[in-house]
PDB file of N, CA, C and O in Angstrom:
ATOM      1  N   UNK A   1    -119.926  59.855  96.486  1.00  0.00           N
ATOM      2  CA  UNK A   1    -120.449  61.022  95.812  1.00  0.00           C
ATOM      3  C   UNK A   1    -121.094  60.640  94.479  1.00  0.00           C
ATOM      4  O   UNK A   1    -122.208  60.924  94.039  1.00  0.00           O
ATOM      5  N   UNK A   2    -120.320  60.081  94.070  1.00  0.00           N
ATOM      6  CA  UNK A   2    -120.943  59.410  92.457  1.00  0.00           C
ATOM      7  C   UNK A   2    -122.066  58.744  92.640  1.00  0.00           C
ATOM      8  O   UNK A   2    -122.717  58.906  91.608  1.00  0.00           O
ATOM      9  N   UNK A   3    -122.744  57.987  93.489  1.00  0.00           N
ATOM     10  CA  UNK A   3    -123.484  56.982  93.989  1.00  0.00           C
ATOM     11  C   UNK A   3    -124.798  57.929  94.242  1.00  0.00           C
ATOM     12  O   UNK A   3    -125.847  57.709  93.635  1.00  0.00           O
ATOM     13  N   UNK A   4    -124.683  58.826  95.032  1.00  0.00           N
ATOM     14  CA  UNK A   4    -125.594  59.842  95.140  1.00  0.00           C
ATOM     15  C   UNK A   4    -126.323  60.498  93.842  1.00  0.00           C
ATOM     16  O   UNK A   4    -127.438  60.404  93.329  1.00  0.00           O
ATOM     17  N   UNK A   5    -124.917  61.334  93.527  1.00  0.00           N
ATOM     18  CA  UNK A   5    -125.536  61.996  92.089  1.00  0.00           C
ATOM     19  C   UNK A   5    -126.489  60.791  91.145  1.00  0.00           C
ATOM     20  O   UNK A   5    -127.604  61.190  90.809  1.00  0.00           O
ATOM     21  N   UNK A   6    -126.156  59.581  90.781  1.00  0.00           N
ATOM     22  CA  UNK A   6    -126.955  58.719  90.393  1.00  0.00           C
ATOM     23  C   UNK A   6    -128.343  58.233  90.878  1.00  0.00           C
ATOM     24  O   UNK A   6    -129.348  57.858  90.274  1.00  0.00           O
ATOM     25  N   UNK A   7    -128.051  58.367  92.110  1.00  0.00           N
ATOM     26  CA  UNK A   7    -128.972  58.335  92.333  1.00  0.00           C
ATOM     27  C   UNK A   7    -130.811  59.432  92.603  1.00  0.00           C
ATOM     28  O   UNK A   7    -132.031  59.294  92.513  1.00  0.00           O
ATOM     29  N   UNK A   8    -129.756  60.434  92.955  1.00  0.00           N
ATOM     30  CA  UNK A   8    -130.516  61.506  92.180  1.00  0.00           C
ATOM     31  C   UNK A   8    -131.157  61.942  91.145  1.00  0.00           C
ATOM     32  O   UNK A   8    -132.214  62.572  91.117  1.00  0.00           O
ATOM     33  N   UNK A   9    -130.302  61.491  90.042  1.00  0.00           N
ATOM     34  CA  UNK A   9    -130.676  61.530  88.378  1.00  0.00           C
ATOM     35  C   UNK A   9    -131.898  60.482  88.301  1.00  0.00           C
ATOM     36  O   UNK A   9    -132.787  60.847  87.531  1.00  0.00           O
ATOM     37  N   UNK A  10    -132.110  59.273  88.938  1.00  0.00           N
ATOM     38  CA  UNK A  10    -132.822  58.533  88.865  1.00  0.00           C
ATOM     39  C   UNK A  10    -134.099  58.872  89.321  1.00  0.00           C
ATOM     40  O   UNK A  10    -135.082  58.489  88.686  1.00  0.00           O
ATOM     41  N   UNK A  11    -134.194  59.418  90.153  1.00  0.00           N
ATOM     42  CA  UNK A  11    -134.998  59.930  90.983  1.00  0.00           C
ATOM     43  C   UNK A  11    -135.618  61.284  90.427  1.00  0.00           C
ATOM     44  O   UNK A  11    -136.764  61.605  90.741  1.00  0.00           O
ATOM     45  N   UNK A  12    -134.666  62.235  89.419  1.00  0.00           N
ATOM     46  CA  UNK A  12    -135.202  62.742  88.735  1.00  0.00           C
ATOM     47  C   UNK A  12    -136.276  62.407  87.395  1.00  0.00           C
ATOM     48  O   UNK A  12    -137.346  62.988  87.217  1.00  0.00           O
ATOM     49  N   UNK A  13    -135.835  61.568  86.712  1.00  0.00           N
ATOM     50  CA  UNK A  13    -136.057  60.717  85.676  1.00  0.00           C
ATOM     51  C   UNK A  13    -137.543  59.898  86.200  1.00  0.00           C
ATOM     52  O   UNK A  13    -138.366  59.413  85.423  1.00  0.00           O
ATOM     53  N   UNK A  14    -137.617  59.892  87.352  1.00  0.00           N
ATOM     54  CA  UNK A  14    -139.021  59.170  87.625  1.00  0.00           C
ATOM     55  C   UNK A  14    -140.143  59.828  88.625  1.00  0.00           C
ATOM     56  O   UNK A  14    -141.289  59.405  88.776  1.00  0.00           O
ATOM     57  N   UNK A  15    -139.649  60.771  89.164  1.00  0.00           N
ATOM     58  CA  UNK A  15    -140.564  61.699  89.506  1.00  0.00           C
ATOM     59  C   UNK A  15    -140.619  63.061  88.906  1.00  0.00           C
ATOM     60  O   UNK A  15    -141.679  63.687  88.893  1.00  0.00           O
ATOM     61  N   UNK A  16    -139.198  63.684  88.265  1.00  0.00           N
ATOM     62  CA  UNK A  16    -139.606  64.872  87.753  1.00  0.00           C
ATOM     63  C   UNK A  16    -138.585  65.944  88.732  1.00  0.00           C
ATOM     64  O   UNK A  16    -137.965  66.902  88.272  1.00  0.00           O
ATOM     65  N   UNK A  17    -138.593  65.528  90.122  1.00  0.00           N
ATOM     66  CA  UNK A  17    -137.766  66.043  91.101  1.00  0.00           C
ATOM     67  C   UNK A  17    -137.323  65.489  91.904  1.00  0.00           C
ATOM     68  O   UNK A  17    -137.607  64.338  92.237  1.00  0.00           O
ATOM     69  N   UNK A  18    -136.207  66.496  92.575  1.00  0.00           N
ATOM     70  CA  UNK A  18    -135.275  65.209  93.494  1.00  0.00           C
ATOM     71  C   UNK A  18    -134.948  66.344  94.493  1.00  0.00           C
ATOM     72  O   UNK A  18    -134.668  65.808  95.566  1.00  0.00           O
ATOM     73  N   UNK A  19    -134.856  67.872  94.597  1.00  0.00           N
ATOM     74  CA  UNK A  19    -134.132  68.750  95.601  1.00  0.00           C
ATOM     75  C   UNK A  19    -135.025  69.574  95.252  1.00  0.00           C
ATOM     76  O   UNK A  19    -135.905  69.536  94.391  1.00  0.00           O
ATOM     77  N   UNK A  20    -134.466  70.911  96.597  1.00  0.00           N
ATOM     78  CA  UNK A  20    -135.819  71.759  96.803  1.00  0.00           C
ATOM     79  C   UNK A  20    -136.680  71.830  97.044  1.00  0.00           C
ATOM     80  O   UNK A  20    -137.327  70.831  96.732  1.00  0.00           O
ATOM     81  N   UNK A  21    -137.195  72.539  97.500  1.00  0.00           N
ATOM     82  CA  UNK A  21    -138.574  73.485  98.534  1.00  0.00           C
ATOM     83  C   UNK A  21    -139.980  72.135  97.678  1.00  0.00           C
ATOM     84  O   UNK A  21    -139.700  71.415  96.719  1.00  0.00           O
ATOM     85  N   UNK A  22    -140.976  72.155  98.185  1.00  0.00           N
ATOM     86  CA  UNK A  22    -141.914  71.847  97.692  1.00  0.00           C
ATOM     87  C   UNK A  22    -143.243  72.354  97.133  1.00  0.00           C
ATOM     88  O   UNK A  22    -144.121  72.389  97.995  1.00  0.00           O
ATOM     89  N   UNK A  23    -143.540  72.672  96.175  1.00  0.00           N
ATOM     90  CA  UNK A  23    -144.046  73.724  95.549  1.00  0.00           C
ATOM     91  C   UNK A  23    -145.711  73.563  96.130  1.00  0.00           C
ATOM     92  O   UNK A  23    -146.270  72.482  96.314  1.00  0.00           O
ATOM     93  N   UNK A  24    -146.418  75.139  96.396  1.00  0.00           N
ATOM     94  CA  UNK A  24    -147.818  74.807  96.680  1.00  0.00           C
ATOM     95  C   UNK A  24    -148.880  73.805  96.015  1.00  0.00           C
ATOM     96  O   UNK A  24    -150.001  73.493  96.417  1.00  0.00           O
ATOM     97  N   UNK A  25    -147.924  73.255  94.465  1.00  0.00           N
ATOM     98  CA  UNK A  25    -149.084  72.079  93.755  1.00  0.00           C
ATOM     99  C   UNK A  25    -148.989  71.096  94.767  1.00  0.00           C
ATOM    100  O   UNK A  25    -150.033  70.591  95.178  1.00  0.00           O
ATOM    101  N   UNK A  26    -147.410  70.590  95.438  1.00  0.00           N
ATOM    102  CA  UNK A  26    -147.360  69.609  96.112  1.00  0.00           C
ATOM    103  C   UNK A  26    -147.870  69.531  97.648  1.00  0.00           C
ATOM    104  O   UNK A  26    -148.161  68.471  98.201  1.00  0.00           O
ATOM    105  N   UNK A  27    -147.927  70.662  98.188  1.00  0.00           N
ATOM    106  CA  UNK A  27    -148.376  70.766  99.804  1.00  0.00           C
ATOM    107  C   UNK A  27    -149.326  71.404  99.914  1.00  0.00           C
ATOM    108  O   UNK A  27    -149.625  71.505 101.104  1.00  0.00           O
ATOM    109  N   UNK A  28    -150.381  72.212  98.889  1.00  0.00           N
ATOM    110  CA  UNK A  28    -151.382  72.825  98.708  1.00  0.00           C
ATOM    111  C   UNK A  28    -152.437  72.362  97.418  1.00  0.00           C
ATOM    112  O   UNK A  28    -152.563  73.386  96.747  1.00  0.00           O
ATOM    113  N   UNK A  29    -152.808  71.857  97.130  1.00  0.00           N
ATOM    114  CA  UNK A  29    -153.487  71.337  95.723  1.00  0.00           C
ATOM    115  C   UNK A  29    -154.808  72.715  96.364  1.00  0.00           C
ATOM    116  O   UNK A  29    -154.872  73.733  95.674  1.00  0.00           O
ATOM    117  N   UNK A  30    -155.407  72.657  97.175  1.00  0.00           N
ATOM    118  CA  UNK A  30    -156.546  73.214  97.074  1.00  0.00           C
ATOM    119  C   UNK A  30    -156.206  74.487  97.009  1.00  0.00           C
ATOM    120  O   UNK A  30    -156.580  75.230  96.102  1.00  0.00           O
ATOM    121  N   UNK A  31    -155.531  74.807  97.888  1.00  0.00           N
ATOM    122  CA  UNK A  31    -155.209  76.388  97.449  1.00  0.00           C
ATOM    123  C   UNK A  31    -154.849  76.645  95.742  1.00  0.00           C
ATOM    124  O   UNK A  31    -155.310  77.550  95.047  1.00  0.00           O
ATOM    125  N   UNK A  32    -153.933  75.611  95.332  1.00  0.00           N
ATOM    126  CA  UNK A  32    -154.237  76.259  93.521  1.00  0.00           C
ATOM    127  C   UNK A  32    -155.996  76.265  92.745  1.00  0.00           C
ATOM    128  O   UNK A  32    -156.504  77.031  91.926  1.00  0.00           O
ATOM    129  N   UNK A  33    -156.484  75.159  93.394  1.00  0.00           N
ATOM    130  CA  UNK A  33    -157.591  74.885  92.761  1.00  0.00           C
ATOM    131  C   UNK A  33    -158.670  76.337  93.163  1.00  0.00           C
ATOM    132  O   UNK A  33    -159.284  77.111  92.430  1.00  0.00           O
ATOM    133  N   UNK A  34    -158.566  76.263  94.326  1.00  0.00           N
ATOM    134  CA  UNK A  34    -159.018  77.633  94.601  1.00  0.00           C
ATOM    135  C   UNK A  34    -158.579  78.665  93.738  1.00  0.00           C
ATOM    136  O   UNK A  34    -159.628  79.241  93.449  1.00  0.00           O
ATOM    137  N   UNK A  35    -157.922  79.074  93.323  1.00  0.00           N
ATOM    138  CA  UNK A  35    -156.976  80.368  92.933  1.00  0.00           C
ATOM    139  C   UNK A  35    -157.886  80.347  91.541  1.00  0.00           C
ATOM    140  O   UNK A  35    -158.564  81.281  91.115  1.00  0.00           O
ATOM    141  N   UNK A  36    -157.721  79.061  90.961  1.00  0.00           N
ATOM    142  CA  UNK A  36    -157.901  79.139  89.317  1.00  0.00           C
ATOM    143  C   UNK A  36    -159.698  79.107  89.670  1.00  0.00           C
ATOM    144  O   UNK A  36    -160.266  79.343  88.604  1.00  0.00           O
ATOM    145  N   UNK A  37    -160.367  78.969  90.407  1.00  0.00           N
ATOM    146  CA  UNK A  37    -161.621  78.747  90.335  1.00  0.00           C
ATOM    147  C   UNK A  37    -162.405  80.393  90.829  1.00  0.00           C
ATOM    148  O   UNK A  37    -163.544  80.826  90.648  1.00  0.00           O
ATOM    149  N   UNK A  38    -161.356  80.902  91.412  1.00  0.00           N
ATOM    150  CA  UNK A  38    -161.924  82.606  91.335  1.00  0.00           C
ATOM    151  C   UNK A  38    -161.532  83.491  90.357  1.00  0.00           C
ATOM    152  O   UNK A  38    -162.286  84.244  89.741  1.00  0.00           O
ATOM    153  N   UNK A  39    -159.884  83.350  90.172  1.00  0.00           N
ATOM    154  CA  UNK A  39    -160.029  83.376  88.888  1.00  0.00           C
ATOM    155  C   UNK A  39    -160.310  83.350  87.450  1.00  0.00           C
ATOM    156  O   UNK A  39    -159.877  84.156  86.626  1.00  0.00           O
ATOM    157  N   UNK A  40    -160.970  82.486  87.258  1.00  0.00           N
ATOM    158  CA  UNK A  40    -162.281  82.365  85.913  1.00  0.00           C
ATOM    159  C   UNK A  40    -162.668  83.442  85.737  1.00  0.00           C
ATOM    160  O   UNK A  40    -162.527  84.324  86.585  1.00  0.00           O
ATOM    161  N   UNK A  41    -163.077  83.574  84.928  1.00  0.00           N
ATOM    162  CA  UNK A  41    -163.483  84.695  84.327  1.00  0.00           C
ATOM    163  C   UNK A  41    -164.999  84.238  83.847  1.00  0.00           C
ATOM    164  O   UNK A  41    -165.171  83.385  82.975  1.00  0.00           O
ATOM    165  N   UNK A  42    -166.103  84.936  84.550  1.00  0.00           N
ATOM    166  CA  UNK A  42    -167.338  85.020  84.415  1.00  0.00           C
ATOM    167  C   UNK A  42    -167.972  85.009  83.439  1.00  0.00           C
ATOM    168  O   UNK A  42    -167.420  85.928  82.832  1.00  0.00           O
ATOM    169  N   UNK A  43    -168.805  84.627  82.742  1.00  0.00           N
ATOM    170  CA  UNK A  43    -169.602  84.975  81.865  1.00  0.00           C
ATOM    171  C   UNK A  43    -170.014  86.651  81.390  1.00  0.00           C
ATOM    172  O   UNK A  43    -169.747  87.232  80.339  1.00  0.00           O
ATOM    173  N   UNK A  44    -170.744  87.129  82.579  1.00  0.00           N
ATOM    174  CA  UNK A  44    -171.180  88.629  82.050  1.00  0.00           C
ATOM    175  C   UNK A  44    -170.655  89.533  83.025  1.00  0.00           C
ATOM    176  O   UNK A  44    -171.377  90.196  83.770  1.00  0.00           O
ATOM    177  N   UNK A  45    -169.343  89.568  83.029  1.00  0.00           N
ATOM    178  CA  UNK A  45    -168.557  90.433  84.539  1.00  0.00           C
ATOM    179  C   UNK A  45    -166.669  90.301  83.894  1.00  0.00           C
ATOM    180  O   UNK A  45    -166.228  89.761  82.879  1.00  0.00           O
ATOM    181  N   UNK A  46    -166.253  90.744  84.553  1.00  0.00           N
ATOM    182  CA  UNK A  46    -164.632  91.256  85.014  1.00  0.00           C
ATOM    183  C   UNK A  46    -164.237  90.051  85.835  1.00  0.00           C
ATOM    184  O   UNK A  46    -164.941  89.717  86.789  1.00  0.00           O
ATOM    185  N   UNK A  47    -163.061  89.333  85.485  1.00  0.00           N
ATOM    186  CA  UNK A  47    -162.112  88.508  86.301  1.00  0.00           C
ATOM    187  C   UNK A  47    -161.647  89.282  87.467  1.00  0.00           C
ATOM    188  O   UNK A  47    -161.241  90.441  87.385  1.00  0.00           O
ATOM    189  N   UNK A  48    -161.739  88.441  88.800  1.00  0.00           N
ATOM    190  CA  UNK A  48    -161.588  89.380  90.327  1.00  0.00           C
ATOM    191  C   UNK A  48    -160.051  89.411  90.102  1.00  0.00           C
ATOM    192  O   UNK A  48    -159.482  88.450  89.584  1.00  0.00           O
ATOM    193  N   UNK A  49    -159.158  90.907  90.630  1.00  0.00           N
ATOM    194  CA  UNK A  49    -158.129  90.944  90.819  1.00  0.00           C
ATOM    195  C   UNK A  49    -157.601  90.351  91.752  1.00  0.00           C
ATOM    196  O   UNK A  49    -158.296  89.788  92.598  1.00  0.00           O
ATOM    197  N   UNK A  50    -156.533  90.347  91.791  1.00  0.00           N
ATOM    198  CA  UNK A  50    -155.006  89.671  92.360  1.00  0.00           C
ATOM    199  C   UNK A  50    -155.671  90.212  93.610  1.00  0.00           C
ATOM    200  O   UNK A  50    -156.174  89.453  94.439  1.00  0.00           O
ATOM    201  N   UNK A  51    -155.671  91.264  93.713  1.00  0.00           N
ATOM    202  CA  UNK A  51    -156.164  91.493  94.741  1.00  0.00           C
ATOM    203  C   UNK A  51    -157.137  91.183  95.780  1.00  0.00           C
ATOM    204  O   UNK A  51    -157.128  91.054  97.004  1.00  0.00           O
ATOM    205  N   UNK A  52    -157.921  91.117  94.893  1.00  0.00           N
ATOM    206  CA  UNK A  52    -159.339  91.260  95.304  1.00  0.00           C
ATOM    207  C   UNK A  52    -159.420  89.535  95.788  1.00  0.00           C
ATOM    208  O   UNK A  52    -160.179  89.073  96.639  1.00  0.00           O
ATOM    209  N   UNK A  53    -158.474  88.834  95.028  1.00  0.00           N
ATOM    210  CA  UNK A  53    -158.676  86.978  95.119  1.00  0.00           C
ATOM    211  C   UNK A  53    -157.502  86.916  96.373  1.00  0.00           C
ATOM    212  O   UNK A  53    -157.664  85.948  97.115  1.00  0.00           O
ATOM    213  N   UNK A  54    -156.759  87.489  96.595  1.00  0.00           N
ATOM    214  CA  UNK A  54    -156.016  87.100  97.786  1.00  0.00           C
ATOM    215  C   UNK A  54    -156.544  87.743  99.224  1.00  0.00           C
ATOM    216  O   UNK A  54    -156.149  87.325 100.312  1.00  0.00           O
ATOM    217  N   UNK A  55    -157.520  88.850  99.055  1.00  0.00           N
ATOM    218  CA  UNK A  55    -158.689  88.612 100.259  1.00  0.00           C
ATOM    219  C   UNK A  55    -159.662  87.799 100.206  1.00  0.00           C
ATOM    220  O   UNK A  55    -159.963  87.225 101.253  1.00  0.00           O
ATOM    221  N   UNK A  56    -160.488  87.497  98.881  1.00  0.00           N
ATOM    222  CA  UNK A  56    -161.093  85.869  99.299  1.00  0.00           C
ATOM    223  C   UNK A  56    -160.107  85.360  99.630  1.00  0.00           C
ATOM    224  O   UNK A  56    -159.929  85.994 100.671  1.00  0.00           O
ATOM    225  N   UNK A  57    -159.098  84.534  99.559  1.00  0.00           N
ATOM    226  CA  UNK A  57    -158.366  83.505  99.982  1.00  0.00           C
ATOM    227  C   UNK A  57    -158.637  83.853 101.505  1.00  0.00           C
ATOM    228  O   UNK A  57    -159.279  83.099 102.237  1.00  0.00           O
ATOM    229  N   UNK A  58    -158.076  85.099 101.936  1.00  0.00           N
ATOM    230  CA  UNK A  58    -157.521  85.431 103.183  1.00  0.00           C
ATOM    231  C   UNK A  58    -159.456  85.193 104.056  1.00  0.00           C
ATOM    232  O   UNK A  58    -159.654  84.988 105.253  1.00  0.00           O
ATOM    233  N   UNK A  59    -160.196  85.278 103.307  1.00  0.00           N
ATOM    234  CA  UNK A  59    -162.046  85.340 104.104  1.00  0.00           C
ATOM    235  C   UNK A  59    -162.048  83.827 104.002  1.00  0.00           C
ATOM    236  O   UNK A  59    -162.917  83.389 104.757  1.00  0.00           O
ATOM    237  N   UNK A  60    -161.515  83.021 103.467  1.00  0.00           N
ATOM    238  CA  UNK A  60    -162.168  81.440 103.288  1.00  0.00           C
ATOM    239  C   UNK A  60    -160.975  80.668 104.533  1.00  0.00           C
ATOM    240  O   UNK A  60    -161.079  79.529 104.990  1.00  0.00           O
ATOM    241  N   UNK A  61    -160.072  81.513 104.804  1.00  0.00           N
ATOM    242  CA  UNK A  61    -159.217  80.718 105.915  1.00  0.00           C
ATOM    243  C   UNK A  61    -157.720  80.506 105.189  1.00  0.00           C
ATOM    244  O   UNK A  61    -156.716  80.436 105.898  1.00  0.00           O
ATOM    245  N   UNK A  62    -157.654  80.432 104.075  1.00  0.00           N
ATOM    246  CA  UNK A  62    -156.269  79.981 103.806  1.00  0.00           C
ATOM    247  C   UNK A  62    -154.951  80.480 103.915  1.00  0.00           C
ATOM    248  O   UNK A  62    -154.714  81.668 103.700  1.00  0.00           O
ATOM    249  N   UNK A  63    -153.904  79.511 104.292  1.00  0.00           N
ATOM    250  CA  UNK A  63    -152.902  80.425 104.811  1.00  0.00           C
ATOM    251  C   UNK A  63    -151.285  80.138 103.606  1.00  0.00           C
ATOM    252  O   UNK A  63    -151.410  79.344 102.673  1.00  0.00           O
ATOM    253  N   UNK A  64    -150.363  80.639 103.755  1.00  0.00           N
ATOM    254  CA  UNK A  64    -149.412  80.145 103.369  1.00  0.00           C
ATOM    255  C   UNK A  64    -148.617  79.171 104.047  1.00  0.00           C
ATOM    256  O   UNK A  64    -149.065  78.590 105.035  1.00  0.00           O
ATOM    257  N   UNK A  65    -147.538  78.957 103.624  1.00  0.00           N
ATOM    258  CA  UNK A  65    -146.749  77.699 103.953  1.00  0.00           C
ATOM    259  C   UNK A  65    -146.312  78.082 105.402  1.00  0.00           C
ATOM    260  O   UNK A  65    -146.294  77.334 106.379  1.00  0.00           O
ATOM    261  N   UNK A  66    -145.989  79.308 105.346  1.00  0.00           N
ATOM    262  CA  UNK A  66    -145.649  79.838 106.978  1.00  0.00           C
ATOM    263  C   UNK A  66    -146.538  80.030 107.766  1.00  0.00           C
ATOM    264  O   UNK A  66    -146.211  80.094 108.951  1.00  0.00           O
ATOM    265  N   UNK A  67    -148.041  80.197 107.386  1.00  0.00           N
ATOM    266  CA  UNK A  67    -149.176  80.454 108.018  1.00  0.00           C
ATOM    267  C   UNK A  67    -149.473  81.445 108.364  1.00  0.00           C
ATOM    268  O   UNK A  67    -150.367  81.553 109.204  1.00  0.00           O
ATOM    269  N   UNK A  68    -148.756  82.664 107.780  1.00  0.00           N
ATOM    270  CA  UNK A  68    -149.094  83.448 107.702  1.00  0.00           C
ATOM    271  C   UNK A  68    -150.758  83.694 106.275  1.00  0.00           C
ATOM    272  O   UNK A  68    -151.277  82.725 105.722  1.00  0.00           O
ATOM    273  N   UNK A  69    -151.118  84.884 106.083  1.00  0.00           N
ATOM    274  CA  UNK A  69    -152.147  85.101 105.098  1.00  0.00           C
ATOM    275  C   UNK A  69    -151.509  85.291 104.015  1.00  0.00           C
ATOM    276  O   UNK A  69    -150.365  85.741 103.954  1.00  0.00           O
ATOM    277  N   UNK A  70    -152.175  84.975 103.116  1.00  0.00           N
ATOM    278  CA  UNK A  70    -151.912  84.540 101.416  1.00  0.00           C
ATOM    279  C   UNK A  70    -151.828  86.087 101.246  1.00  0.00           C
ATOM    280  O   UNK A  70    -152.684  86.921 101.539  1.00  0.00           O
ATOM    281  N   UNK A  71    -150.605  86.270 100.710  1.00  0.00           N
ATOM    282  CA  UNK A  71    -150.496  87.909  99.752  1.00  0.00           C
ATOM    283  C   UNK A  71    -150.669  88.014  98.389  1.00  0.00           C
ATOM    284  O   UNK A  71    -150.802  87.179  97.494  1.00  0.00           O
ATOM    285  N   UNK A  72    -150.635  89.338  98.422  1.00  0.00           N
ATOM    286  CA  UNK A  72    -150.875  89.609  96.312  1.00  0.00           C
ATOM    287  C   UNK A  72    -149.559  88.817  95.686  1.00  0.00           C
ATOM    288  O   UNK A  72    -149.468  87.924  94.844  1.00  0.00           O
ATOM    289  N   UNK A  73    -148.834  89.354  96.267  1.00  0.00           N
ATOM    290  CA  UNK A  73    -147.647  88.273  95.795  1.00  0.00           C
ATOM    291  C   UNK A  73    -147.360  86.994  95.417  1.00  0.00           C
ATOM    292  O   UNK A  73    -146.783  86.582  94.410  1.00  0.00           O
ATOM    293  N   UNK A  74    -147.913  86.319  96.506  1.00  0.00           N
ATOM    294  CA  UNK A  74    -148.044  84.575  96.599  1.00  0.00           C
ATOM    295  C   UNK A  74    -149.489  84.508  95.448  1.00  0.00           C
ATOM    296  O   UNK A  74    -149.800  83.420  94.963  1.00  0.00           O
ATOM    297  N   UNK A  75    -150.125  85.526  95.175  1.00  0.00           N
ATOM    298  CA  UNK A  75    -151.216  84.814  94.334  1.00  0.00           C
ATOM    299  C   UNK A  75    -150.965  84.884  93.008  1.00  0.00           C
ATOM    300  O   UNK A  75    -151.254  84.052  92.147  1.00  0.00           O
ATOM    301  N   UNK A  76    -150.125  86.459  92.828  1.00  0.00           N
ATOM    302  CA  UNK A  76    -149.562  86.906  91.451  1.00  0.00           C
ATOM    303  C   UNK A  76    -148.707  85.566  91.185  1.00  0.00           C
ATOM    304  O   UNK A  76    -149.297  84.913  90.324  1.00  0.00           O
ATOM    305  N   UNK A  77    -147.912  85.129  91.474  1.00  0.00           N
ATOM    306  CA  UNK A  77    -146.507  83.766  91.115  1.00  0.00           C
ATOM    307  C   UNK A  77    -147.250  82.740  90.965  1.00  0.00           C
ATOM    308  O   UNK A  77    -146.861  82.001  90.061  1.00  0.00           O
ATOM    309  N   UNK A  78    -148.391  82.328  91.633  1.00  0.00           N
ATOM    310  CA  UNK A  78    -148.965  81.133  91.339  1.00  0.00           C
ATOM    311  C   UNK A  78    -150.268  81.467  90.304  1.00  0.00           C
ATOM    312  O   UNK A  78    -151.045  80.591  89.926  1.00  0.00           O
ATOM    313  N   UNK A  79    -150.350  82.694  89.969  1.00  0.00           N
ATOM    314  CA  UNK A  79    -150.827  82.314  88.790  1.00  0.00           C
ATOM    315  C   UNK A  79    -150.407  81.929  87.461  1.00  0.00           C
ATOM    316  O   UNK A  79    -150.703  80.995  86.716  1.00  0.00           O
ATOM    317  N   UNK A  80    -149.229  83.437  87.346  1.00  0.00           N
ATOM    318  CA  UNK A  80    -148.476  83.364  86.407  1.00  0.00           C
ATOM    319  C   UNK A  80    -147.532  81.701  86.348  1.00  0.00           C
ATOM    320  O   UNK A  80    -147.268  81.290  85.218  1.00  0.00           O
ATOM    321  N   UNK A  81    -147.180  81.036  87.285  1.00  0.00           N
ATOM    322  CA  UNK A  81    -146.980  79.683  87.442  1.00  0.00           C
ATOM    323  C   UNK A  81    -147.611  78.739  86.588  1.00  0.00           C
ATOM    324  O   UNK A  81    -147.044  77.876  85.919  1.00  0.00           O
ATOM    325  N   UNK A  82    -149.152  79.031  86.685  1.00  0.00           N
ATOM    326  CA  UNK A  82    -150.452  78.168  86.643  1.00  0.00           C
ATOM    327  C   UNK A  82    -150.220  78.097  84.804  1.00  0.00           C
ATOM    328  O   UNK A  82    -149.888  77.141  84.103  1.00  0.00           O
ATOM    329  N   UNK A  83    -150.539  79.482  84.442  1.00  0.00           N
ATOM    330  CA  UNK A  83    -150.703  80.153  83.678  1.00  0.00           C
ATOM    331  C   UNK A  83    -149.142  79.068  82.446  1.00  0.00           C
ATOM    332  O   UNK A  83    -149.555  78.361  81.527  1.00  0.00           O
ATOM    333  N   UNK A  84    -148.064  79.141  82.624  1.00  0.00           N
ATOM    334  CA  UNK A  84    -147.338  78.511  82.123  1.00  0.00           C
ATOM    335  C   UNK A  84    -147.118  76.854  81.885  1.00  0.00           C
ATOM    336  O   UNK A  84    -146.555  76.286  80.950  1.00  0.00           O
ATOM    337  N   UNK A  85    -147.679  76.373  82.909  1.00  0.00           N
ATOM    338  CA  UNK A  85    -148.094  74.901  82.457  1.00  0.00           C
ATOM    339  C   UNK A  85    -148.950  74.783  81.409  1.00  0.00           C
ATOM    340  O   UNK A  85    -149.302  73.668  81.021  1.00  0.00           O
TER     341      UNK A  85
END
């Protein structure tokens, strides 16, 4: 048991993580890159809503981790996500 936990810690210490789910930066890069790139905010216009960006997502093909279609939900968390780094 001790051997583990150490080894874990180590593993924290050099990647950052060691347990748990894998976050869409790690199994999706394009889908964030996407997100923040409709997101922008235009020059002479209104930033597209949550909304409005998780039906582009849903018109360009992208799916979630289950494969199901990207919701307001999944777009709201990964922004506010984005948004905190």
């Amino acid at each position: 048991m001790l051997n583990l936990k150490a080894s874990r810690d180590r593993t924290k210490v050099k990647t950052g993580k060691c347990e748990g789910h894998k976050s869409y930066e790690e199994t999706q890069p394009e889908l964030i890159a996407e997100i923040i790139r409709l997101r922008r905010k235009p020059q002479n216009g209104k930033r597209l809503s949550l909304k409005k960006t998780a039906e582009a997502l849903k018109e360009k093909g992208f799916k979630s981790c289950t494969g199901k279609d990207i919701s307001l939900c999944l777009v709201k968390n990964i922004v506010y996500k984005t948004i905190e780094l």
